[in-house]
BASESE-351153 format. One record per residue (C-alpha): chain; x, z, y negated. Coordinates in steps of 0.05 Angstrom, whole numbers, plus 5000, padded with zeros to 4 digits. Layout:
N
A,X,Z,Y
...
END
This chain:
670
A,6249,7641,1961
A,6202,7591,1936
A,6155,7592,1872
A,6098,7605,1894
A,6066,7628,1831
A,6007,7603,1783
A,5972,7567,1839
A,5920,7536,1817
A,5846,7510,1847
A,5811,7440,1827
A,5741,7448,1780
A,5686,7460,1811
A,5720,7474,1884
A,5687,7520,1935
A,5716,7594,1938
A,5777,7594,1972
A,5783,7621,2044
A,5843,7661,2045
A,5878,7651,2117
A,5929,7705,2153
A,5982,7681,2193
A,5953,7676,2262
A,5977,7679,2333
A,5962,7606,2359
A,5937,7589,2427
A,5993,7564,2486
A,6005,7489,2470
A,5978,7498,2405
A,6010,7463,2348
A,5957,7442,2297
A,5918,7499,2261
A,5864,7468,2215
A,5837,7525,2188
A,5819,7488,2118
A,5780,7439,2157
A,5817,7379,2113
A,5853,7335,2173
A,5801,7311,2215
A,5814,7278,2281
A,5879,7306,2298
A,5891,7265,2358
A,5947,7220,2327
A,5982,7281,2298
A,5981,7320,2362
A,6006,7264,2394
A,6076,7246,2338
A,6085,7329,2341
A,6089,7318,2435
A,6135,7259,2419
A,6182,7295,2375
A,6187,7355,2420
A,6202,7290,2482
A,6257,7265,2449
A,6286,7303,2406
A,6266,7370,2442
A,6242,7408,2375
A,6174,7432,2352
A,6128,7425,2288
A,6078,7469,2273
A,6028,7444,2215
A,5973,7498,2197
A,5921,7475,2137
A,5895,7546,2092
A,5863,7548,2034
A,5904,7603,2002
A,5959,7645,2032
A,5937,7720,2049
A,5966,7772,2077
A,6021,7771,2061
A,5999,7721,1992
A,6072,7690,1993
A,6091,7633,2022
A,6148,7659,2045
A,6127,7716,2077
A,6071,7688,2110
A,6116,7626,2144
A,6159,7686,2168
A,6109,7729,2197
A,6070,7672,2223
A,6147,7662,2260
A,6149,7727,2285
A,6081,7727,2308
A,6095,7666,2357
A,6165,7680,2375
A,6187,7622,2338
A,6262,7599,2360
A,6321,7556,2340
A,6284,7489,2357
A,6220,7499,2322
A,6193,7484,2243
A,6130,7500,2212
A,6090,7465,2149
A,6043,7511,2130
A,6000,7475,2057
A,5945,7514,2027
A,5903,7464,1998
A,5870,7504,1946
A,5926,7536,1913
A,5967,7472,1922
A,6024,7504,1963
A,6060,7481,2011
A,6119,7503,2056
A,6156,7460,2093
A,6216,7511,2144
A,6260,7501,2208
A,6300,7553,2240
A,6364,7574,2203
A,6393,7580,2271
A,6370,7515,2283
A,6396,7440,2282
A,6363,7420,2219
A,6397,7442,2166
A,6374,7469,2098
A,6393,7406,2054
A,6357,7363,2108
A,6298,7402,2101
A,6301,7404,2023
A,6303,7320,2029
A,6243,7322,2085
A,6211,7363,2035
A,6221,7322,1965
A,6229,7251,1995
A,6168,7248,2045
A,6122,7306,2052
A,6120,7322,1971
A,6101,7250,1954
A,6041,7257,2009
A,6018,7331,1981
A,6009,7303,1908
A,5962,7252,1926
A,5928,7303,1978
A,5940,7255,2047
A,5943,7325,2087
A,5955,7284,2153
A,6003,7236,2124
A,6052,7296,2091
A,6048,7332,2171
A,6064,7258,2205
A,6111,7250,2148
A,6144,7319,2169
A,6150,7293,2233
A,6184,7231,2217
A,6232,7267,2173
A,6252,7314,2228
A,6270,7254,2280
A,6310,7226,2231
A,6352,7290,2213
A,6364,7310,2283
A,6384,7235,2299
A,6431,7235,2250
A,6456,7301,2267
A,6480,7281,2336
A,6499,7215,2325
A,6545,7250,2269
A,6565,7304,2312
A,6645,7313,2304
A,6655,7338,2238
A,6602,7317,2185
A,6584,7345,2119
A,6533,7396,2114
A,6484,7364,2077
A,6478,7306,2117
A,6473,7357,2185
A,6532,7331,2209
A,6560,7396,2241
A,6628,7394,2278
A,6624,7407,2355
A,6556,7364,2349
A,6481,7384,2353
A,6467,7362,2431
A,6397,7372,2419
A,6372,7361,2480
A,6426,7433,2512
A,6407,7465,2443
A,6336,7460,2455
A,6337,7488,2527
A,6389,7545,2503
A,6329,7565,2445
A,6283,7565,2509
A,6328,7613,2536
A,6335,7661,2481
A,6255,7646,2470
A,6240,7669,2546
A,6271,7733,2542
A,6242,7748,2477
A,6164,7730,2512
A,6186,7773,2569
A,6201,7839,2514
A,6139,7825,2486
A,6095,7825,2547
A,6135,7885,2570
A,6112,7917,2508
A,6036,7893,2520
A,6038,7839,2470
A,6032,7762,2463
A,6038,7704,2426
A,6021,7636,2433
A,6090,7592,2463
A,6132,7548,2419
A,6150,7512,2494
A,6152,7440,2482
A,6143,7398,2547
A,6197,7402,2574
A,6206,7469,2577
A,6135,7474,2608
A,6176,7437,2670
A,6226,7494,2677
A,6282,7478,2619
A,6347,7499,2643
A,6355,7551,2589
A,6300,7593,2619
A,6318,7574,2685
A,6384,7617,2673
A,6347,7689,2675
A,6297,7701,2719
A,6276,7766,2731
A,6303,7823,2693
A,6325,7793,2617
A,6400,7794,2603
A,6424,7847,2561
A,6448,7794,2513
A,6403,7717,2499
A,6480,7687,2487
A,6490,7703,2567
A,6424,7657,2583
A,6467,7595,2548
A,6521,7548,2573
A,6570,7522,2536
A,6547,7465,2510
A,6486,7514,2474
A,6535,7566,2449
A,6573,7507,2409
A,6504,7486,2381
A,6488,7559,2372
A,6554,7572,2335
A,6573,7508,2296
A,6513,7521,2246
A,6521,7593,2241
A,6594,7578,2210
A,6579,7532,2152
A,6514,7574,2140
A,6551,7647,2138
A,6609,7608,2105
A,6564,7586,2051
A,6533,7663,2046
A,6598,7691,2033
A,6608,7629,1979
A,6553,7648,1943
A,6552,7726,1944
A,6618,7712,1914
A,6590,7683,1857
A,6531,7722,1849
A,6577,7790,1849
A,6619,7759,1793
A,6558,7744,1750
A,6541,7827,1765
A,6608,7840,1740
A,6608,7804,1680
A,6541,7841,1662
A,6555,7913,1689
A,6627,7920,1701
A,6674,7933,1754
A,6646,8004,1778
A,6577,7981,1780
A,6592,7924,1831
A,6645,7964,1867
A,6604,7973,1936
A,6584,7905,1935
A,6661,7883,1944
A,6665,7919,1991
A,6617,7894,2045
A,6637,7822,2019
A,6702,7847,2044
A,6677,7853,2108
A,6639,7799,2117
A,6703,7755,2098
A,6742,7792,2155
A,6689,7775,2206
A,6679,7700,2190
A,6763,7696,2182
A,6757,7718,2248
A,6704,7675,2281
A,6739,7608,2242
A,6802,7628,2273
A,6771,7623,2343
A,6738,7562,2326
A,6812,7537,2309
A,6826,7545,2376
A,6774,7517,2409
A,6786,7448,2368
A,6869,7444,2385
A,6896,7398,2436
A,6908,7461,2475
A,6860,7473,2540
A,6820,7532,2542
A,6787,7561,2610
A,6711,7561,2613
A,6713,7638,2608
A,6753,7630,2543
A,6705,7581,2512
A,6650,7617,2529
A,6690,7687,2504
A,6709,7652,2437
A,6645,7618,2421
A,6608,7685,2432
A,6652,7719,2388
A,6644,7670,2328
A,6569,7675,2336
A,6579,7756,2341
A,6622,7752,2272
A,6579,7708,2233
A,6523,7757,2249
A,6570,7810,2235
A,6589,7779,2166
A,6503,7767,2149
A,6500,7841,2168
A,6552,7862,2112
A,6512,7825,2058
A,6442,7837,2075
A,6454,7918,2087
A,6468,7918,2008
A,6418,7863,1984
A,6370,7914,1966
A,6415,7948,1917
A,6444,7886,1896
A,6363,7872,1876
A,6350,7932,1835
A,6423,7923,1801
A,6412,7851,1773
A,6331,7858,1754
A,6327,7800,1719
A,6262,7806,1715
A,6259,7864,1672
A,6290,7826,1605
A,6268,7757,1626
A,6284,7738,1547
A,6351,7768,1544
A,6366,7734,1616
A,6346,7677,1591
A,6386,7671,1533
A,6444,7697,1567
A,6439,7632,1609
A,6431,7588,1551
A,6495,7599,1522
A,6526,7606,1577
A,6510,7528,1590
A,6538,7514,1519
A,6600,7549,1532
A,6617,7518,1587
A,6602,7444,1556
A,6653,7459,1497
A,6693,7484,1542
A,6688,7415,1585
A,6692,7366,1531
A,6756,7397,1514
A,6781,7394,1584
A,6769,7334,1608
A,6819,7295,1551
A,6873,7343,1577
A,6870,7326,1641
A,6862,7245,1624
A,6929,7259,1600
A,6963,7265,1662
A,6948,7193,1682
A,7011,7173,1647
A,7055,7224,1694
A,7017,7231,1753
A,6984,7177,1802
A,6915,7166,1801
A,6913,7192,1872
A,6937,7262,1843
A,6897,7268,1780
A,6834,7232,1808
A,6804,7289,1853
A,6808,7326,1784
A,6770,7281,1744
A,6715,7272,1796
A,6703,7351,1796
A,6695,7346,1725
A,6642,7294,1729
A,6606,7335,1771
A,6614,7388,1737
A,6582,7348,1685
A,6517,7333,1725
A,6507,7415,1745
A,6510,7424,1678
A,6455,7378,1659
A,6406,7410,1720
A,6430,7482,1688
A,6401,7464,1618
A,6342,7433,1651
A,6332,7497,1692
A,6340,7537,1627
A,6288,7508,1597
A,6247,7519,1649
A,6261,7582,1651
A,6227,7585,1581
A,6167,7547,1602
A,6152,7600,1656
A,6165,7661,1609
A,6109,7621,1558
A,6061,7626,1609
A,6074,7689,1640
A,6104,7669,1705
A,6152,7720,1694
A,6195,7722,1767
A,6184,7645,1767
A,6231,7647,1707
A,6279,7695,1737
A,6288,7654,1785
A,6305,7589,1741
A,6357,7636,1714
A,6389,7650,1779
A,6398,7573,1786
A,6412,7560,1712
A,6470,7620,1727
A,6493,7581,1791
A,6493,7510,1764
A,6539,7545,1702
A,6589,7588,1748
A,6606,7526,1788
A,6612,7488,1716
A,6666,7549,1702
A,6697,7550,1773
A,6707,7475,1770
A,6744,7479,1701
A,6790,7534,1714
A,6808,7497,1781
A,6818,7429,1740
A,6866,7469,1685
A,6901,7511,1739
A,6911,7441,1771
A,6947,7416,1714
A,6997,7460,1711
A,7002,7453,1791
A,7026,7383,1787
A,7072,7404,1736
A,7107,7456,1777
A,7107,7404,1839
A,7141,7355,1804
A,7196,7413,1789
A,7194,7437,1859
A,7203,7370,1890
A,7267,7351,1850
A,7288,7419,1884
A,7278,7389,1946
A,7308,7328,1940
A,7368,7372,1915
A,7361,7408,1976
A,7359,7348,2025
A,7416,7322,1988
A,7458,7385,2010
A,7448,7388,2077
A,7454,7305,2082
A,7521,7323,2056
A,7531,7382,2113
A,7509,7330,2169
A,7569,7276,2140
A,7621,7326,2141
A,7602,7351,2214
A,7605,7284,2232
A,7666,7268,2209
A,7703,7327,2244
A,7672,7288,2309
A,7615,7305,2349
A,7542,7319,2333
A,7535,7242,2347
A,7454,7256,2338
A,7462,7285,2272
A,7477,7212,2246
A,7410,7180,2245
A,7377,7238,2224
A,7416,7243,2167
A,7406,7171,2154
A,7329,7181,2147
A,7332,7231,2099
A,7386,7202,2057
A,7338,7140,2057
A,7271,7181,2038
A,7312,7210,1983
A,7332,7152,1957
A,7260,7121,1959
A,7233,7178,1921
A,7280,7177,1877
A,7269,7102,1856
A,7198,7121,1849
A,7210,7178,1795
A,7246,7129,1756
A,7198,7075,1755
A,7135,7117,1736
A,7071,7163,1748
A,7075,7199,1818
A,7048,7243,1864
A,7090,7297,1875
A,7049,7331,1923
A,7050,7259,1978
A,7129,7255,1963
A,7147,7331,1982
A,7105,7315,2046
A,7139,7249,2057
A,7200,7280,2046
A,7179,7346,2100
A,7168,7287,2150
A,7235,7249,2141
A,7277,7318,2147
A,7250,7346,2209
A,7303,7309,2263
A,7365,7333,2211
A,7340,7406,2199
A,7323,7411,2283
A,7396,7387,2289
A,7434,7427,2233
A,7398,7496,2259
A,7426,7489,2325
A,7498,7481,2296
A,7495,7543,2245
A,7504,7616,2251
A,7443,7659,2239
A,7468,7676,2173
A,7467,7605,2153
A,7398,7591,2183
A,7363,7654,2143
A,7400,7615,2083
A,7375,7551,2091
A,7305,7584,2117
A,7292,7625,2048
A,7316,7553,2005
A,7262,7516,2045
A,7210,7560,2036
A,7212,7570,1960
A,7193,7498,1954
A,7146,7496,2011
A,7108,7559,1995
A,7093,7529,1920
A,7068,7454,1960
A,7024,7501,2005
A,6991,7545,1947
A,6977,7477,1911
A,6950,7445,1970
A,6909,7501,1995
A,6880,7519,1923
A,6873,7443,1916
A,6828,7440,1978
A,6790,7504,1967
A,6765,7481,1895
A,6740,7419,1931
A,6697,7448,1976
A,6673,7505,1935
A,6653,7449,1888
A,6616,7411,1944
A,6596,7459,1999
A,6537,7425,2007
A,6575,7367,2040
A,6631,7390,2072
A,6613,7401,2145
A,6646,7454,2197
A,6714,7419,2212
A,6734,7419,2145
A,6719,7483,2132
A,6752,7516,2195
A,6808,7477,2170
A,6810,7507,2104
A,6801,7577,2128
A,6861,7567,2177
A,6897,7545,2118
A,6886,7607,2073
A,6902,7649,2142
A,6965,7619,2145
A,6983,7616,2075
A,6976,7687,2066
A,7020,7696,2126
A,7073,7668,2106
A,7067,7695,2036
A,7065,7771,2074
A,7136,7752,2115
A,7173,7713,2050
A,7219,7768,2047
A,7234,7803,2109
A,7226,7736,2163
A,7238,7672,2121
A,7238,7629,2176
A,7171,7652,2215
A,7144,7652,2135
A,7164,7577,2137
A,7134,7564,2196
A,7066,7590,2165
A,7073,7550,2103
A,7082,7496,2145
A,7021,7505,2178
A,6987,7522,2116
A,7005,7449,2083
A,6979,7419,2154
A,6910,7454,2157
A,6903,7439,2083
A,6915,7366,2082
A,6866,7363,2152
A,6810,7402,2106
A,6827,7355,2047
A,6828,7294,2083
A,6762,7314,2123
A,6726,7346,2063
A,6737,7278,2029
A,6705,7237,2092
A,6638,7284,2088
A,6634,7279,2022
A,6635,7205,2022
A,6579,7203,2082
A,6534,7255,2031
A,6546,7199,1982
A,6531,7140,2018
A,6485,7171,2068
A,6410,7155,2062
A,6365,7193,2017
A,6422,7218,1972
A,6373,7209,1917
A,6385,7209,1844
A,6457,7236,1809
A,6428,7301,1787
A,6393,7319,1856
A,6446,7295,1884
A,6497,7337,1850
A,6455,7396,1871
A,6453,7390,1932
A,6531,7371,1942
A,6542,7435,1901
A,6496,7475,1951
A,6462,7508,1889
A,6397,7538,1885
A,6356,7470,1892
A,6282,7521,1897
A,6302,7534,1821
A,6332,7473,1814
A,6283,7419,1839
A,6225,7447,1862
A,6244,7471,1932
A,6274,7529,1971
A,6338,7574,1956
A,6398,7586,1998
A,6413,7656,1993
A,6469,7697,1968
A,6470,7762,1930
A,6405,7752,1891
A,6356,7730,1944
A,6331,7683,1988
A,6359,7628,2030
A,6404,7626,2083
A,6446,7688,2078
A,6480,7731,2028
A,6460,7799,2001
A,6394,7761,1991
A,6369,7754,2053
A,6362,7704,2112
A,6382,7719,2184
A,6428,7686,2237
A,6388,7674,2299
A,6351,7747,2289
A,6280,7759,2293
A,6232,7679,2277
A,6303,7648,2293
A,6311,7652,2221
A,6246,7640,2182
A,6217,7650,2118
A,6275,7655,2060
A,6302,7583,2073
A,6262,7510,2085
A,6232,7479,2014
A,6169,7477,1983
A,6130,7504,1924
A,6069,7479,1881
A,6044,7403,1885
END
């Protein structure tokens, strides 16, 4: 949703023309209907370039005021539905007069929302404020080439933000498989005796392949018009976006809760329950597609549909309810109340900080920096959100002064999500405390453990035989002793030793098992797993309060990852008792698909950092936090429970009707 309230006209301007969304010609792309750009020969010809090489589409339409519907928002997504607008296609729409602009690209589409907020802020803003109408649409332009650049030469497992999706954006198969989709939609239409002008860039005016795949009667699904190489564009964006919905409607119902109880958000849990089964699901299958085991063409294509089926399925579950999620939080109704409910909310949480953060300082002197540093770099983010939250606040209080009264509900909803991250992030750092407490214990276990059956392999051995059980043995008892010396000599990382020490045993516990009765393997099995069930609960909480703290980074291998992780995890906690040694097997896997999210959550982040545009620490911060950056800084909103944005009980779609227009993008007064 973006603010699109108290616009305002210059002194002394003409009346303005209010404009409805219109139905633009075939090969259309430039609708100057406030008469303001002139010659738009140059513009015409950066917009056919774009849609060359890069195979997506800009719209730019000049108004003087928005009409029919008056909100930005709703006018970019009707003018989307009006035009059959698809995966590979954007619009700026600026009313001149009311100084509004929107800046939007396809939800379902390789541009991703934190690109677009930077496109927005960094190039097209700066052009808006000093009224160069042409220069903010080439500007859009330019910002558009260099997102979907990046994008595919990141494609492999970047961080959201920075549009690096796993499994790549091949633009150039994406676009045709939008031209695919796009076709059949044109062919409904007409059916129906309707039109709209095409969003075809040149090449699919030669016959793309995407459209090329169903002539004649459409195909009772678009997903059977695309290969394979489309369906992983299709589906690698749908993940982190649905992924990101489920995130936030998460927060948003605890906020709910906290104001009107357990009862009163009750139905609300449950269709977040659903949606969490149906993108468990669909990042299981994506699991499988990214192991070193071959899959069929008919599989791919059978997987890849599915995850796009369940992240749809899991966008269903939150927008059914976001209606009655709406009328339950009306924040608008005590703007003054909501307001100062956010206030103190920020102050709590800074107390609440400042006497964190010395706690957790502490543990330098018994933990390695590697282990406590993660820690300490959540809290200075946490730090930063907190900042933008009492910025937000008071903006909140400027809007309420003059009236703007949803403007300032609004700044509330991002005051409340800056402030719930703040809280998330220091009950993960003080739960992590006492993790590295209780992994230090669990490792001397281990090391107890390994010592035991070092001793079992030396008295096999010396009644002869078992000849392989010697260097095995000789690992371990080395490891042991390593780890050992380190103890002793000062701060450590439990969490790296317990693994080193998993890698050192593997040969000696392969050997012993196939020398003891089944009695003796459920034994050793259940001893194992105590240990290795507390090293997989830290690991996997550790990497799950990274990402949540940085969603906005973290890209879709990570996050498949992580969600393969918490699969596993809770496998093996559901067999502890009854099969200890399949329950080991899933710990194990759980401490392997953590430490792959961990390590690749860390990379993305990193490339956010570094990456170009990052901007200052606060914007920054926002958008590594995924908050709501409309609110925020000016822009769009993501979604969630409250509204807006890319999914949650607040709206958005997944590759429905506009391919996903009008609740995401940036924008807002200039």
């Amino acid at each position: 949703m973006l603010a699109a309230v108290g616009a305002s006209t210059a002194l002394g301007a003409a009346p303005a023309l209010a404009q409805a969304p219109m139905d633009v010609s075939p090969g259309q792309r430039v609708v100057d209907e406030a008469g303001v750009l002139g010659s738009t020969q140059t513009l015409d010809s950066s917009i056919d370039r774009l849609a060359e090489d890069q195979h997506l589409t800009l719209y730019v339409i000049t108004v003087d005021e928005f009409t029919d519907p008056s909100g930005a928002d709703a006018w970019v997504s009707r003018f989307s539905e009006l035009n059959d607008l698809g995966a590979t296609d954007a619009v700026l729409v600026i009313a001149t007069q009311a100084r509004q602009a929107k800046f939007e690209a396809s939800s379902s589409g390789p541009i991703t929302q934190e690109q677009q907020q930077r496109i927005y802020q960094d190039r097209i803003f700066p052009k808006l404020r000093d009224t160069d109408w042409t220069g903010a649409a080439e500007a859009a332009v330019d910002g558009m080439r260099e997102a979907a650049q990046s994008s595919r030469a990141s494609s492999g497992g970047g961080g959201g933000s920075q549009g690096l999706i796993s499994g790549g954006w091949l633009l150039a198969a994406g676009g045709a498989g939008a031209v695919g989709v796009w076709a059949w939609r044109r062919r409904r239409r007409r059916a129906n005796g309707t039109s709209a002008g095409t969003p075809g860039t040149p090449s699919q005016a030669a016959g793309a392949p995407g459209a090329a795949r169903v002539p004649g009667a459409a195909p009772a699904d678009p997903l059977d018009a695309m290969d394979l190489a489309q369906l992983r564009a299709e589906a690698g964006p749908l993940l982190v976006a649905a992924d990101d919905a489920v995130a936030r409607s998460a927060e948003e119902l605890e906020f709910a809760r906290a104001q009107y109880g357990d009862e009163a958000v009750r139905p609300f849990e449950t269709a977040l329950a659903q949606a969490r089964e149906s993108l468990t699901r669909s990042f299981q299958l994506q699991q499988q597609l990214d192991d070193d085991i071959p899959d069929t063409e008919q599989q791919q294509r059978s997987w890849l549909t599915e995850i796009i089926r369940g992240c749809r399925a899991a966008q269903a579950s939150l927008t059914a309810k976001q209606e009655g999620f709406a009328r339950l939080r009306r924040l608008e109704d005590s703007p003054a109340e909501a307001i100062s409910a956010a206030g103190s909310g920020v102050e709590q949480e800074r107390a609440r900080l400042e006497r964190t953060r010395p706690r957790i300082r502490e543990l330098t002197g018994r933990f390695a920096v590697g282990a406590v540093e993660p820690i300490l770099d959540s809290l200075d983010e946490a730090e930063r959100r907190l900042e933008l939250a009492a910025e937000t606040v008071g903006q909140a209080r400027t809007h309420l002064e003059a009236g703007e009264v949803s403007a300032a509900a609004l700044a509330v909803r991002g005051a409340e999500e800056a402030t719930g991250q703040v809280r998330s992030v220091i009950a993960a750092a003080e739960r992590s405390a006492g993790e590295l407490e209780q992994a230090r214990a669990s490792l001397e276990e281990a090391l107890e453990q390994a010592e035991a059956d070092v001793a079992e392999a030396q008295a096999l051995l010396g009644r002869g035989g078992y000849a392989d059980l010697s260097g095995a043995a000789a690992r371990v008892r080395q490891a042991v002793s390593a780890i050992r010396a380190e103890l002793a000599a000062g701060p450590v990382d439990p969490q790296a030793q317990a693994r080193r020490l998993r890698e050192a045993r593997v040969q000696l516990d392969e050997g012993l098992a196939s020398v003891r009765d089944a009695h003796a393997r459920d034994r050793s099995a259940r001893q194992t797993l105590a240990h290795t069930l507390i090293s997989a609960q830290t690991a996997v909480a550790a990497a799950t309060d990274y990402v949540a703290a940085r969603r906005g980074g973290v890209g879709q291998q990570a996050r498949t990852a992580l969600h393969e992780a918490q699969r596993h995890l809770a496998e093996a906690q559901r067999l502890r008792d009854a099969e200890p040694t399949a329950a080991l097997t899933e710990a194990n896997q759980a401490l392997l698909r953590a430490q792959q999210a961990q390590s690749g959550a860390d990379a993305d982040v990193r490339s956010f950092r570094t990456g170009p545009g990052a901007g200052g620490s606060n914007r920054n911060s926002a958008l590594l936090g995924g908050l709501l950056l409309g609110t925020l800084l000016g822009g769009g909103n993501h979604g969630g429970f409250g509204g807006g944005g890319s999914g949650g009980f607040g709206g958005g779609s997944f590759g429905g009707g506009g391919g996903g227009f009008g609740s995401g993008g940036a924008g807002g007064n200039f």
